[in-house]
C-alpha positions in Angstrom: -125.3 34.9 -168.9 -125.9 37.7 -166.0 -128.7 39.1 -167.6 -130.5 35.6 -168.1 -129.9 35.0 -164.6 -131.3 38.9 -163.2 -134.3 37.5 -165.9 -134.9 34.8 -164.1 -135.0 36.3 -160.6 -137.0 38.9 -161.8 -139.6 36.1 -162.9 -138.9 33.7 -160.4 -138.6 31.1 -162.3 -136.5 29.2 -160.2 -135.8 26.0 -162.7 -133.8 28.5 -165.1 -132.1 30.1 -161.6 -131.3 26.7 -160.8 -129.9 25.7 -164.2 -127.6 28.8 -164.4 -126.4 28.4 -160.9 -124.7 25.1 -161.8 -123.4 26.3 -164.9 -121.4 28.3 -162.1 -123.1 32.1 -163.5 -121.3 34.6 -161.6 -123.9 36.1 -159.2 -122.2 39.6 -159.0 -120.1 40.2 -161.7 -118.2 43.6 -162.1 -120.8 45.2 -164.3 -123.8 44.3 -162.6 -126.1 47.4 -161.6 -128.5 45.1 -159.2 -127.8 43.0 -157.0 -129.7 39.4 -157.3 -130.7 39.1 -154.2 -132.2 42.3 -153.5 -133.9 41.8 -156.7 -135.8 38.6 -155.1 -136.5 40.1 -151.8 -138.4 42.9 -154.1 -140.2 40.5 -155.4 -141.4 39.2 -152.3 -140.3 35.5 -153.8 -139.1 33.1 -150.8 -138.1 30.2 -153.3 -135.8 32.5 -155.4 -134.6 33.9 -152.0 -133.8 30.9 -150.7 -132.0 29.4 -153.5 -129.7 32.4 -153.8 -128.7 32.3 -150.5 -127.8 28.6 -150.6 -125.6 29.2 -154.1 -124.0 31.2 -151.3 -125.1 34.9 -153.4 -123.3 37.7 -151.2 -125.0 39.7 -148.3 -123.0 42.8 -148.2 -123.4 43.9 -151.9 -125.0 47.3 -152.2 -127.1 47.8 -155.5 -127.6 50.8 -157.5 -129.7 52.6 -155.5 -127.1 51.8 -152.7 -129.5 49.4 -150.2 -128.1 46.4 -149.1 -130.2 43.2 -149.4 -130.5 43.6 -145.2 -132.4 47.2 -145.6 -134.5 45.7 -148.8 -135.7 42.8 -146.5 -136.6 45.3 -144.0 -138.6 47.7 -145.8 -140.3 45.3 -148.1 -144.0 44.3 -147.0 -145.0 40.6 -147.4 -141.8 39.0 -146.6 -141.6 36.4 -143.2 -140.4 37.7 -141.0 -137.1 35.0 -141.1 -135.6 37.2 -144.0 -134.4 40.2 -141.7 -133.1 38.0 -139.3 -131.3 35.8 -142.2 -129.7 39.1 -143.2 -128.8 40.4 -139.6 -126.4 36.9 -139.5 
């Protein structure tokens, strides 16, 4: 169910994110290799973004290529400026 979920974000298609958020999909499961969230700040999606943050996805999770979702929202071009300051909280 992780994978449909890192799918989803990767797509943002948020109706499917939504759907697997209240079937209570863990967001960070043991064997994940990316972290959602810094998945959707790639992406430059504020929706998905959003939504993850209000399912209450974690801040301090480091992803494979060990950036936190705080140094992905600053280094990412596009995003508002609310994002780095959401992560700095």
């Amino acid at each position: 169910m992780y994978e449909e979920l890192l799918k989803s974000v990767r797509e943002s298609d948020t109706s499917t994110i939504t759907k697997l958020l209240k079937e209570h999909v863990p967001m960070l499961p043991m064997f994940a290799k990316e972290d959602l969230l810094a998945v959707a700040l790639r992406n430059s999606n504020a929706e998905t973004v959003f939504l993850l943050l209000c399912a209450g996805v974690p801040l301090c999770n480091c992803s494979i290529d060990d950036l936190t979702p705080f140094e992905v929202s600053h280094n990412t071009i596009g995003l508002p400026a609310l994002f780095p300051a959401l992560m700095r909280k």
